[in-house]
Backbone as a ProteinNet text record, in pm:
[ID]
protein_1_A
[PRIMARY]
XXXXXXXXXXXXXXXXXXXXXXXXXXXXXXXXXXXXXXXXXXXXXXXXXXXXXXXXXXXXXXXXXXXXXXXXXXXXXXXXXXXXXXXXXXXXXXXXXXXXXXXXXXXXXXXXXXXXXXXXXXXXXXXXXXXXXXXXXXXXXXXXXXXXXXXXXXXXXXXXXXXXXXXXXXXXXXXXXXXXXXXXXXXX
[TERTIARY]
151.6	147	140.1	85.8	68.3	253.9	232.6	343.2	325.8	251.7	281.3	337.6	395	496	419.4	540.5	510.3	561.6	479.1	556.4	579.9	641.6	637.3	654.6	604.8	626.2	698	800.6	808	751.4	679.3	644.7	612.8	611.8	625.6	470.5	519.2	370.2	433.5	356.2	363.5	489.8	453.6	518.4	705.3	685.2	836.9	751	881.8	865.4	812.1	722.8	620.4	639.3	606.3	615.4	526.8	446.7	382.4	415.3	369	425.1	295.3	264.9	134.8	124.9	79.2	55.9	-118.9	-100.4	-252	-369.7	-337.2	-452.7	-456.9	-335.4	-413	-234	-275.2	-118.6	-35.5	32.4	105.7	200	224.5	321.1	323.9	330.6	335.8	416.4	509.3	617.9	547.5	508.5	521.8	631.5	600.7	719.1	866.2	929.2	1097	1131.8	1297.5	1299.4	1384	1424.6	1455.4	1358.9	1348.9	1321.2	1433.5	1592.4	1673.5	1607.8	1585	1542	1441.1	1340.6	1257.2	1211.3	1304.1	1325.8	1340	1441.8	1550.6	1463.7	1407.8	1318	1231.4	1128.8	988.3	1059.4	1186.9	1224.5	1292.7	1270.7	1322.6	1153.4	1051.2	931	880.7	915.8	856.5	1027.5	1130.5	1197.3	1231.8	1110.1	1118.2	1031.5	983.1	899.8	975.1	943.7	1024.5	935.4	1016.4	949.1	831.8	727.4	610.8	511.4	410.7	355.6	169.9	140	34.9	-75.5	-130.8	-303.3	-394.3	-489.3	-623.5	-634.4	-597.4	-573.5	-520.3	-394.7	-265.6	-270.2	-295.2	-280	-398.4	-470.7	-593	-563.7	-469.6	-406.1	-279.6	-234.9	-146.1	-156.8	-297.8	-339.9	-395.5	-454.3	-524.6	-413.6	-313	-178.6	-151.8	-142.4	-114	-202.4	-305.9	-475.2	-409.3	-386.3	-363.2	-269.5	-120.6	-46	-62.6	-179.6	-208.4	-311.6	-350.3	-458	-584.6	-621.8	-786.1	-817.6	-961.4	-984.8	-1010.3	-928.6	-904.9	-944	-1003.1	-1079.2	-989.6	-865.7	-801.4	-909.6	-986.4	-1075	-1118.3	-1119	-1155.9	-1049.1	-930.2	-844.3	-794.7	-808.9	-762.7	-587.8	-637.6	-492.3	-464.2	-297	-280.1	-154.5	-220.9	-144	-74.3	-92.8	-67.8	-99.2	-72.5	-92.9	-64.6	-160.2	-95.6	-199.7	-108.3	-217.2	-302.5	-415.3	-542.8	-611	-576	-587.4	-509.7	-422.6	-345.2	-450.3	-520.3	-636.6	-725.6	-781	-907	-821.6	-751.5	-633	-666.9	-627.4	-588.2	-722.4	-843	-953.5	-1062.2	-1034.6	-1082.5	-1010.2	-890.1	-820.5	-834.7	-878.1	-928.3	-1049.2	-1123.3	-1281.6	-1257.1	-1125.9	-1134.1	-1105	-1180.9	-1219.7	-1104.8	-1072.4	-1042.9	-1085.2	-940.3	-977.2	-997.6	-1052.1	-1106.3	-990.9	-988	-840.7	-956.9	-817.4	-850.3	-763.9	-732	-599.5	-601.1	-431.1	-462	-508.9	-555.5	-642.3	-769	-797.4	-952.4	-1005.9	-932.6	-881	-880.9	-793.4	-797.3	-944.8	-1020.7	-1166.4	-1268.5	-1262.1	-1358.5	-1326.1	-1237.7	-1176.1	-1256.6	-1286.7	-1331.5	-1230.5	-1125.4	-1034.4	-1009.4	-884.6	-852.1	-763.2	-729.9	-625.7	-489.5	-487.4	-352	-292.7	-408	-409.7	-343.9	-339.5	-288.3	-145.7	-61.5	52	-11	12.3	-61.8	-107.2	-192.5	-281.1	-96.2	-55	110.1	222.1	168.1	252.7	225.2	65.5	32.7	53.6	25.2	66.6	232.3	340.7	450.4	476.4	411	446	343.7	273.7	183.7	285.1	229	329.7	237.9	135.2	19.6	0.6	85.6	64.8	14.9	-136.3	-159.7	-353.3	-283.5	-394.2	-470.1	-363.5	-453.7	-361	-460	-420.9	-372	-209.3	-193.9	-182	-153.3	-132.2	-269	-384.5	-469.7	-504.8	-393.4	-359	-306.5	-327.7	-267.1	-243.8	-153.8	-143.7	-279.5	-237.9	-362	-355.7	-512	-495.9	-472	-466.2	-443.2	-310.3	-235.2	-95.3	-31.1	96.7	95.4	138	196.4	265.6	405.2	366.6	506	476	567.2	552	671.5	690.6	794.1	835.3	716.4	753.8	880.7	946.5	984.2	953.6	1036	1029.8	943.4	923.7	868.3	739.3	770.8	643.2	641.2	740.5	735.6	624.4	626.4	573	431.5	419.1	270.7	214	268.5	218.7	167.1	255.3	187.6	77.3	100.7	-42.3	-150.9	-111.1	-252.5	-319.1	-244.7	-273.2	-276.6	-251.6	-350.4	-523.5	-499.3	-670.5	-730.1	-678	-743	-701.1	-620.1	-609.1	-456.5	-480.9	-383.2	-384.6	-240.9	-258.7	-181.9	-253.3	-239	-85.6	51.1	180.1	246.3	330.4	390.2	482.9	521	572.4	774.3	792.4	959.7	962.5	864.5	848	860.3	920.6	893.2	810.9	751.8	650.8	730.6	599.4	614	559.7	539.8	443.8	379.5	285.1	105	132.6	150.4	86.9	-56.9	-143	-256.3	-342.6
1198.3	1115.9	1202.5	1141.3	1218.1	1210.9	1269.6	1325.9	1214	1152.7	1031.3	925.4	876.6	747.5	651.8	556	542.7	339.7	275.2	124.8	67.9	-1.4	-110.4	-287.9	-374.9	-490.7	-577.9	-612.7	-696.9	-810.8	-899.9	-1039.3	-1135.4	-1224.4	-1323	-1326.9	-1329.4	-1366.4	-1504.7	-1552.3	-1637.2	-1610.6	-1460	-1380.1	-1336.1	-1323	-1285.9	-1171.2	-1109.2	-1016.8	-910.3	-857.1	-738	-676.9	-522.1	-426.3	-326.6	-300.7	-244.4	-132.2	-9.5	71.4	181.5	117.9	208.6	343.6	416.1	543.8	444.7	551.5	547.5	562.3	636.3	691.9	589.8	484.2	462.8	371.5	296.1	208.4	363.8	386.3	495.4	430.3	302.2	270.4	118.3	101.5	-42.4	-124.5	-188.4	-243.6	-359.4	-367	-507.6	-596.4	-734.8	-823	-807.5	-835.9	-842.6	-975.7	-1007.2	-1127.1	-1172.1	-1064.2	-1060.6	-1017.3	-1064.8	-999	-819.3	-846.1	-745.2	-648.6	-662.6	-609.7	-511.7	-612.4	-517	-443.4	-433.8	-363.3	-246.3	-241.8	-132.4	-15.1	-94.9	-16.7	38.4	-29.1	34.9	94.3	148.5	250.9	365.1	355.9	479	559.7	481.6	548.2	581.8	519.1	570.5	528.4	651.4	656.4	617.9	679.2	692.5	573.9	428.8	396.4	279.5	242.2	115	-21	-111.4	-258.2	-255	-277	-276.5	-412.4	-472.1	-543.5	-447.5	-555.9	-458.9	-495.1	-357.2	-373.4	-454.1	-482	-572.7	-558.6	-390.9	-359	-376.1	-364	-388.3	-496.3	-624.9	-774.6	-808.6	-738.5	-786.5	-752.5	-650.9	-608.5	-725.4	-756.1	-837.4	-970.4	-1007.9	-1147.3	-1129.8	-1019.7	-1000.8	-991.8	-916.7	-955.4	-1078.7	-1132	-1285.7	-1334.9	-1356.2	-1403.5	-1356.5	-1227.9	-1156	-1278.1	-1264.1	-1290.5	-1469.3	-1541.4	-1661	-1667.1	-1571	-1584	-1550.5	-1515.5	-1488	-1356.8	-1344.5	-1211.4	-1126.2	-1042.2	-927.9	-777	-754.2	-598.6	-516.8	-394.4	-376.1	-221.5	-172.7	-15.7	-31.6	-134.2	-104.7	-29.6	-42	-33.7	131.6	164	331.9	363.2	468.9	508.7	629.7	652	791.4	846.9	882.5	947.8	1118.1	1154	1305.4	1422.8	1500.6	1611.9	1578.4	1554.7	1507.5	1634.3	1615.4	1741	1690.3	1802.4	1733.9	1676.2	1677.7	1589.2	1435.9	1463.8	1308.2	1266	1292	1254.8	1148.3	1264.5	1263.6	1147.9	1141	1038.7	846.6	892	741.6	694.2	817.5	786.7	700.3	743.3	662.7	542.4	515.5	370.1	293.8	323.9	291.5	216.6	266.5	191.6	47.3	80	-48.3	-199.5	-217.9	-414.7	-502.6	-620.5	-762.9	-743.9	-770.1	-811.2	-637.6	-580.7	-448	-363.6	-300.5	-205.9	-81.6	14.6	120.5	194.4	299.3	372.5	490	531	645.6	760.3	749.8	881.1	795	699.5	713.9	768.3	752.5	772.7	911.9	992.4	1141.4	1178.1	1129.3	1110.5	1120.7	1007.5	980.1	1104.5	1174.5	1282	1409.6	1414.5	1524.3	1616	1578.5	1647.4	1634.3	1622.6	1661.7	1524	1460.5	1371.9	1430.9	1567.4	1595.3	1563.8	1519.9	1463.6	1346.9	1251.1	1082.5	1161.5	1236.8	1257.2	1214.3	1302.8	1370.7	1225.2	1134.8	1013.4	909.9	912.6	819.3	873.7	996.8	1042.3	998.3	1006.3	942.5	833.2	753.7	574.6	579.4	702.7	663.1	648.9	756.5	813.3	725.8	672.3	574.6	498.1	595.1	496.8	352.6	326.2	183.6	136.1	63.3	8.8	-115.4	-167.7	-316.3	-232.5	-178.9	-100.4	20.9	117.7	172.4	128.2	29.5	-55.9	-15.4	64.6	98.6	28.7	-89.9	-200.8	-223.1	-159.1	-216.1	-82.8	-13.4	113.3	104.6	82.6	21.2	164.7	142.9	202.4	235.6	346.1	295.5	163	156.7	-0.1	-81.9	-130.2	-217.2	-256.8	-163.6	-222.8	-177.8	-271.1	-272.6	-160.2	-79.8	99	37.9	159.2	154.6	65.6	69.9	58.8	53.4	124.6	164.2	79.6	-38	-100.2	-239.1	-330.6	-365.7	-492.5	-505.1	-610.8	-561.8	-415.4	-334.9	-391.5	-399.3	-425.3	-622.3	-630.2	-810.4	-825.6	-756.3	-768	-738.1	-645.6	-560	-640.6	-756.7	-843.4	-982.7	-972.6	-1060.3	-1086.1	-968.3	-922.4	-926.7	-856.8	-878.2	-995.5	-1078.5	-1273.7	-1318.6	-1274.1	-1316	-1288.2	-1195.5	-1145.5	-1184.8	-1249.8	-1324.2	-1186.6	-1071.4	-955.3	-994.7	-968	-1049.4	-896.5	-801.2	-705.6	-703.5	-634.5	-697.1	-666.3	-606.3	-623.9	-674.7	-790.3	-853.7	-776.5	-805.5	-747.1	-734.9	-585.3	-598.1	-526.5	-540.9	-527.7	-384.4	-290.9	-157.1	-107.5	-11.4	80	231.6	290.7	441.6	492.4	512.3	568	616.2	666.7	726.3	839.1	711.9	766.1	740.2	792.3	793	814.5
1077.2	1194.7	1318.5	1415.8	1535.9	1624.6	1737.5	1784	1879.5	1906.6	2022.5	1983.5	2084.6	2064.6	1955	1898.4	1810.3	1789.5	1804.3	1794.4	1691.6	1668.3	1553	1593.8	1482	1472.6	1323.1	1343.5	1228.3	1229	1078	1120.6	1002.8	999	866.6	822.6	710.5	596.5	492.5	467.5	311.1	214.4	233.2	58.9	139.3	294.9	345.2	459	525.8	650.6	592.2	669.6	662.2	801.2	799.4	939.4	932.3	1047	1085.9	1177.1	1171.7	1316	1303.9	1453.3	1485.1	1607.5	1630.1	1710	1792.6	1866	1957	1886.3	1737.9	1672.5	1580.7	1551.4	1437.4	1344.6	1240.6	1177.8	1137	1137	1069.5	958.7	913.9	827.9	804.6	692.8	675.5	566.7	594.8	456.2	428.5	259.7	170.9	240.4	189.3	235.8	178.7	297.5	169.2	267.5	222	201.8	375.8	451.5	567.8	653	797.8	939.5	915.7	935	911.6	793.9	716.7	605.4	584.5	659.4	690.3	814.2	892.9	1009.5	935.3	881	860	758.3	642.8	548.4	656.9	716.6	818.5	904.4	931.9	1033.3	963.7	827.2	706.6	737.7	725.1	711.8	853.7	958.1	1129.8	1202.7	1168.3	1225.5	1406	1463.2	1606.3	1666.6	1567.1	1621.2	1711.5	1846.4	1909.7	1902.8	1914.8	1874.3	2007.5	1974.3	2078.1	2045.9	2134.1	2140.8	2050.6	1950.4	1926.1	2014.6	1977.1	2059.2	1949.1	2000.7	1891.2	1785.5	1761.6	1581.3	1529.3	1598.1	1473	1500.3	1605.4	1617.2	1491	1444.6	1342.1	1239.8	1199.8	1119	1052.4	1148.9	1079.5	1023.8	1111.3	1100.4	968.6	915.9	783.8	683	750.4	563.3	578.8	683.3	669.5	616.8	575.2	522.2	374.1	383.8	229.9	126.5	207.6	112.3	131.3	175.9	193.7	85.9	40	-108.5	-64.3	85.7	112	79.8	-2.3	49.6	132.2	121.9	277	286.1	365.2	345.2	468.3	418.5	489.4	522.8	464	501.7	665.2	724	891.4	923.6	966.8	1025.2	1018.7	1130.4	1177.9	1072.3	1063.5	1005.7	1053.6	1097.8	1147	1039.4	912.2	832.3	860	975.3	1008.3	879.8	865.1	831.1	637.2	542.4	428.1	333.7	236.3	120.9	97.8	122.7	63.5	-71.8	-157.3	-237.3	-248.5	-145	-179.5	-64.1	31.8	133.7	26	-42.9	-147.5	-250.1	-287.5	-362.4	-248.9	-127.7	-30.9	-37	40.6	32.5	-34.6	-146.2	-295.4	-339.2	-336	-334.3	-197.3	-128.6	41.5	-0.5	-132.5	-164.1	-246.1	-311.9	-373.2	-333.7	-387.2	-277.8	-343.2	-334.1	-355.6	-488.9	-583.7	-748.7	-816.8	-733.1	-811.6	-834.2	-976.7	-1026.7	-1074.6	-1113.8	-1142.4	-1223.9	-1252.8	-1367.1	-1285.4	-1304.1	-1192.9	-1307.3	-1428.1	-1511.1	-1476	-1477.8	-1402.9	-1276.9	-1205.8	-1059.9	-1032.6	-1092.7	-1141.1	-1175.9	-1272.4	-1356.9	-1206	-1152.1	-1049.6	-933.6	-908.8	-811.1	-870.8	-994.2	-1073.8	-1093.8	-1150.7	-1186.6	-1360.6	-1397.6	-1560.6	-1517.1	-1706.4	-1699.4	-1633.8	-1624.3	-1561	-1440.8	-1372.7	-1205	-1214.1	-1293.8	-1333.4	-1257.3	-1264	-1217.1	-1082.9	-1013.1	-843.2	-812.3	-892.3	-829	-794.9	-927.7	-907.4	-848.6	-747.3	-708.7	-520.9	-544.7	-395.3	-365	-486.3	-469.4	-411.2	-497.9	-471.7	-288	-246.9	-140.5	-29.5	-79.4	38.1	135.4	269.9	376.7	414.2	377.6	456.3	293.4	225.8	140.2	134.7	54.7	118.6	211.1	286.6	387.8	262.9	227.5	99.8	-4.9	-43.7	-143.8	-293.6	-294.5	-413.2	-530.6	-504.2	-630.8	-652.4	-650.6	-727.5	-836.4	-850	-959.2	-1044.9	-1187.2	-1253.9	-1417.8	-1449	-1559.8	-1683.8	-1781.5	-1831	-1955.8	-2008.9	-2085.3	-1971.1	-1845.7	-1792.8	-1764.9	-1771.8	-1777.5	-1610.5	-1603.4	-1456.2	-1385.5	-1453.2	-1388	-1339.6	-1192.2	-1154.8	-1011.6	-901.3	-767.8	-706.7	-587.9	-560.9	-380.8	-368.6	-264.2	-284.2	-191.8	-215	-356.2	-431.9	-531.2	-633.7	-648.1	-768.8	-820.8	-926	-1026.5	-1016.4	-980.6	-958.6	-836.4	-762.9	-596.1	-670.2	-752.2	-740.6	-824.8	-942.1	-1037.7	-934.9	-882.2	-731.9	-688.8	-594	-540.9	-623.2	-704.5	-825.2	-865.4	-892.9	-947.3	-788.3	-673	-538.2	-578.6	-585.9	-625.6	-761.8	-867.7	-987.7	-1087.6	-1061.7	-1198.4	-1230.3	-1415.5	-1457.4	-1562.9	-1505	-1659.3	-1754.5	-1818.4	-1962.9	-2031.8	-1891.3	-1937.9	-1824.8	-1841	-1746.5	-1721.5	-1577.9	-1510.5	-1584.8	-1555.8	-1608.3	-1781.4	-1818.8	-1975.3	-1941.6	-2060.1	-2061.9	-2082.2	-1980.7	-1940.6	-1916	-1916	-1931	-1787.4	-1664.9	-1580.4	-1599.8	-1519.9	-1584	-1691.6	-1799.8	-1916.2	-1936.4	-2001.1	-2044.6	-2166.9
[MASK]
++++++++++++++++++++++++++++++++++++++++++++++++++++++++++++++++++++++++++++++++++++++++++++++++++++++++++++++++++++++++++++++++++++++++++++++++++++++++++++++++++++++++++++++++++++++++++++

């Protein structure tokens, strides 16, 4: 993230409170819904510590109107929207980048994912390691990363693998292990 001030907004969706906190350059952070306004204050200021409650500009006001669309069942194309991820390893770049392509309904495995990067199945780590660490979740859409075989992985936003089985049956993908059942993380 850049060094300039830094705002945020909390605000209701369908699914519960969602937060946003943006820089001049761009969203720097974004929480899934949880089930408080309080709630999710508190989480989106673990990830943009310094950011103060601000009024957004056109982007983030379009930004939010689109998770609201999201968790209302429309399809939503979050790849417009500026992001100011600051200084991140370059492969987790090359990692956001490529889940940044995937549309509405569309999944992937993070060893395919790894595959399409031109790397070795050994990357499936590194790919579930970027999902873990995605601060604009929703924006680079990690829940559409799914274990391999189709199965649902992990997710580490609020309401876990319940939240990410969600999202998924918003978009018509139904995988092929319900959510809660024991799983292994990117195995492959």
């Amino acid at each position: 993230m850049s060094e300039a001030q830094q705002h945020h907004r909390i605000f209701g969706t369908a699914r519960g409170f969602c937060g946003v906190a943006w820089s001049d350059l761009g969203i720097t952070a974004f929480l899934l819904p949880t089930k408080t306004a309080e709630a999710a204050e508190r989480l989106l200021l673990r990830r943009a510590p310094d950011a103060e409650p601000g009024t957004p500009p056109p982007m983030v006001a379009d930004a939010i109107a689109a998770a609201r669309a999201y968790f209302e069942g429309e399809a939503t194309d979050f790849s417009r929207f500026p992001l100011d991820l600051g200084a991140q390893d370059a492969l987790f770049e090359r990692i956001y980048a490529a889940v940044r392509m995937l549309r509405w309904g569309e999944t992937t495995t993070y060893g395919a994912l790894a595959k399409a990067l031109g790397a070795g199945p050994e990357v499936a780590r590194e790919v579930g390691q970027a999902m873990a660490r995605n601060p604009v979740p929703l924006i680079i859409p990690c829940h559409r990363v799914l274990a391999a075989g189709g199965r649902i992985g992990g997710f580490s936003a609020p309401g876990g693998a319940e939240s990410k089985a969600h999202m998924l049956a918003l978009e018509g993908v139904r995988p092929t292990e319900p959510p809660g059942a024991a799983q292994q993380a990117f195995s492959f």
